[in-house]
TITORVO-845527 format. One record per residue (C-alpha): residue number from 1; z negated, y, x negated. Coordinates in steps of 0.02 Angstrom, whole numbers, plus 32768, in hexadecimal, padded with zeros to 4 digits. Layout:
! TITORVO-845527
<site><torkol>NUM</torkol><pz>Z</pz><py>Y</py><px>X</px></site>
...
! end
This chain:
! TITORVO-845527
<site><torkol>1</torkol><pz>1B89</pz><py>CC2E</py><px>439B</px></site>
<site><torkol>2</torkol><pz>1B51</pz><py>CB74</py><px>437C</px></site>
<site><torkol>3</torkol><pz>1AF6</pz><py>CBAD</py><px>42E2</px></site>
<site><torkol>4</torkol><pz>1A7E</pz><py>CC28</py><px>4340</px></site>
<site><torkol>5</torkol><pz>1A6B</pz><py>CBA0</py><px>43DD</px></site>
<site><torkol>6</torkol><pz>1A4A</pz><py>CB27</py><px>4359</px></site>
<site><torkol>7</torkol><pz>19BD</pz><py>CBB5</py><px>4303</px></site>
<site><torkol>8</torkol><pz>1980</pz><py>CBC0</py><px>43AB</px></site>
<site><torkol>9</torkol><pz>1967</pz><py>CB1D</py><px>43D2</px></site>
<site><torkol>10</torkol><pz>190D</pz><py>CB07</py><px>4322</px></site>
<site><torkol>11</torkol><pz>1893</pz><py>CB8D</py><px>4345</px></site>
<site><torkol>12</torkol><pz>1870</pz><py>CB71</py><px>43F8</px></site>
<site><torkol>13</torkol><pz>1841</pz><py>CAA0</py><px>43BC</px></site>
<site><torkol>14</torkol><pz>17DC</pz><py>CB05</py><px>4335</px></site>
<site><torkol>15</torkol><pz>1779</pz><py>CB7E</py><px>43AF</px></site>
<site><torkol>16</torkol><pz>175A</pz><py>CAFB</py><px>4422</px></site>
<site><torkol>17</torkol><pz>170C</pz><py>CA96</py><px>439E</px></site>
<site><torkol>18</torkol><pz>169B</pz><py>CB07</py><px>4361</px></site>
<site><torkol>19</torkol><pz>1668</pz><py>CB30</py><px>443B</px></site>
<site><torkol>20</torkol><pz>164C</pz><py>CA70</py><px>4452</px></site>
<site><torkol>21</torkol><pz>15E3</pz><py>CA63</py><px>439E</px></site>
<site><torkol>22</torkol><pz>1577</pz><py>CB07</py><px>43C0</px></site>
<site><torkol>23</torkol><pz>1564</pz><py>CAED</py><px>4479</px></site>
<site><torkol>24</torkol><pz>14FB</pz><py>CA79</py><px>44BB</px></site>
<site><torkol>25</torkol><pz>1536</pz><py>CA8F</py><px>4576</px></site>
<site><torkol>26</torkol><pz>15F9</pz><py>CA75</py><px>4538</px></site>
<site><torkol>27</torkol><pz>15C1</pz><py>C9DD</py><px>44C1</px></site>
<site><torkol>28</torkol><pz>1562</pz><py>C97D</py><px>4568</px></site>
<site><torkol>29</torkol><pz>1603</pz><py>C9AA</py><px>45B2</px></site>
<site><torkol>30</torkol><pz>166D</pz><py>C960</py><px>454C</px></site>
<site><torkol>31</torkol><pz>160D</pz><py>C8D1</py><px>4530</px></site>
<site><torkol>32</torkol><pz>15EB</pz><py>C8A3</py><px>45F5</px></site>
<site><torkol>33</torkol><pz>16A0</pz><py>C8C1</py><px>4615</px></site>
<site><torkol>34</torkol><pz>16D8</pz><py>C839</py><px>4583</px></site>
<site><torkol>35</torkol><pz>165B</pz><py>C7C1</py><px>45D8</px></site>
<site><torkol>36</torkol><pz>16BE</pz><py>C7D0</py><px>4661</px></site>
<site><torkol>37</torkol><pz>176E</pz><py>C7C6</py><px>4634</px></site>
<site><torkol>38</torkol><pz>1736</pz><py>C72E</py><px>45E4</px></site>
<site><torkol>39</torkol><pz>16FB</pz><py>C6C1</py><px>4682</px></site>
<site><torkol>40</torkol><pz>178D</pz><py>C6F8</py><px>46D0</px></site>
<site><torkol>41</torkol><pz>17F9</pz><py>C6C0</py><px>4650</px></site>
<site><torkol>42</torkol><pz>1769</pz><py>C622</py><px>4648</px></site>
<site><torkol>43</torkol><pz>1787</pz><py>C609</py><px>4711</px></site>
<site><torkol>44</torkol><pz>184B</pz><py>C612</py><px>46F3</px></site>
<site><torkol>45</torkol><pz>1850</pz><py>C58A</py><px>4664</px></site>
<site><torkol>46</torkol><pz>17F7</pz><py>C51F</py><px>46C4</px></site>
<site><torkol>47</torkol><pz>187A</pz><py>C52B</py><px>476E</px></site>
<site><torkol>48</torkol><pz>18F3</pz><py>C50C</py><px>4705</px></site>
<site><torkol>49</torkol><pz>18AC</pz><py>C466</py><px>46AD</px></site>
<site><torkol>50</torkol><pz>188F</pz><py>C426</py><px>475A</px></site>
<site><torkol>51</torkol><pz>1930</pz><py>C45C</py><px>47A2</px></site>
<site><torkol>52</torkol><pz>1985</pz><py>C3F4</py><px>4700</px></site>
<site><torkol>53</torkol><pz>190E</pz><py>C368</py><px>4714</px></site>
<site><torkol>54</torkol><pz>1942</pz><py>C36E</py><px>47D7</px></site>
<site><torkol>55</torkol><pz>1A04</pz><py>C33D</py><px>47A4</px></site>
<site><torkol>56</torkol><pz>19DE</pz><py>C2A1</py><px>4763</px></site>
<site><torkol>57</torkol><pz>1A69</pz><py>C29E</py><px>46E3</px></site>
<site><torkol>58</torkol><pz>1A4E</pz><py>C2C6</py><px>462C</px></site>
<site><torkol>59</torkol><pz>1AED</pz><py>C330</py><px>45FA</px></site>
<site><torkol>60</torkol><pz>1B47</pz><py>C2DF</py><px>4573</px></site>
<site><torkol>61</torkol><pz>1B30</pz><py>C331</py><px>44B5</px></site>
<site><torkol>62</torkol><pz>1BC7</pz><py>C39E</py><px>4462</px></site>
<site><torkol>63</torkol><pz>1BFF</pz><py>C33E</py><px>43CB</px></site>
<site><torkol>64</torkol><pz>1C14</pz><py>C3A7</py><px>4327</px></site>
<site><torkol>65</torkol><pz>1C95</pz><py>C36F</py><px>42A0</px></site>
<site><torkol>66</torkol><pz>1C41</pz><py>C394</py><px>41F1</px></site>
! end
């Protein structure tokens, strides 16, 4: 059962490959959707660096023993 999910998965990431490299439509799809998963994920670092600049206090390093 795993073994034809996992055959599955393989050729559905194959066929939608080869949709997304001889599509044009799918590829500006693809790409315009990346752009914007990135400046969310842009617009989310950046809360967070002000929210830990906001604290005020530096949290103190974990020491390793080597």
């Amino acid at each position: 059962m795993e073994k034809m999910f996992c055959i599955g998965v393989a050729l559905g990431a194959i066929g939608g490959a080869l949709l997304v490299a001889n599509s044009y439509k799918a590829r500006s799809l693809v790409k315009k959707s990346q752009a914007e998963i990135m400046q969310k994920v842009d617009e989310m670092m950046d809360e967070r660096l002000k929210a830990s600049e906001g604290d005020g206090e530096e949290k103190p390093e974990k020491k390793t023993k080597k």
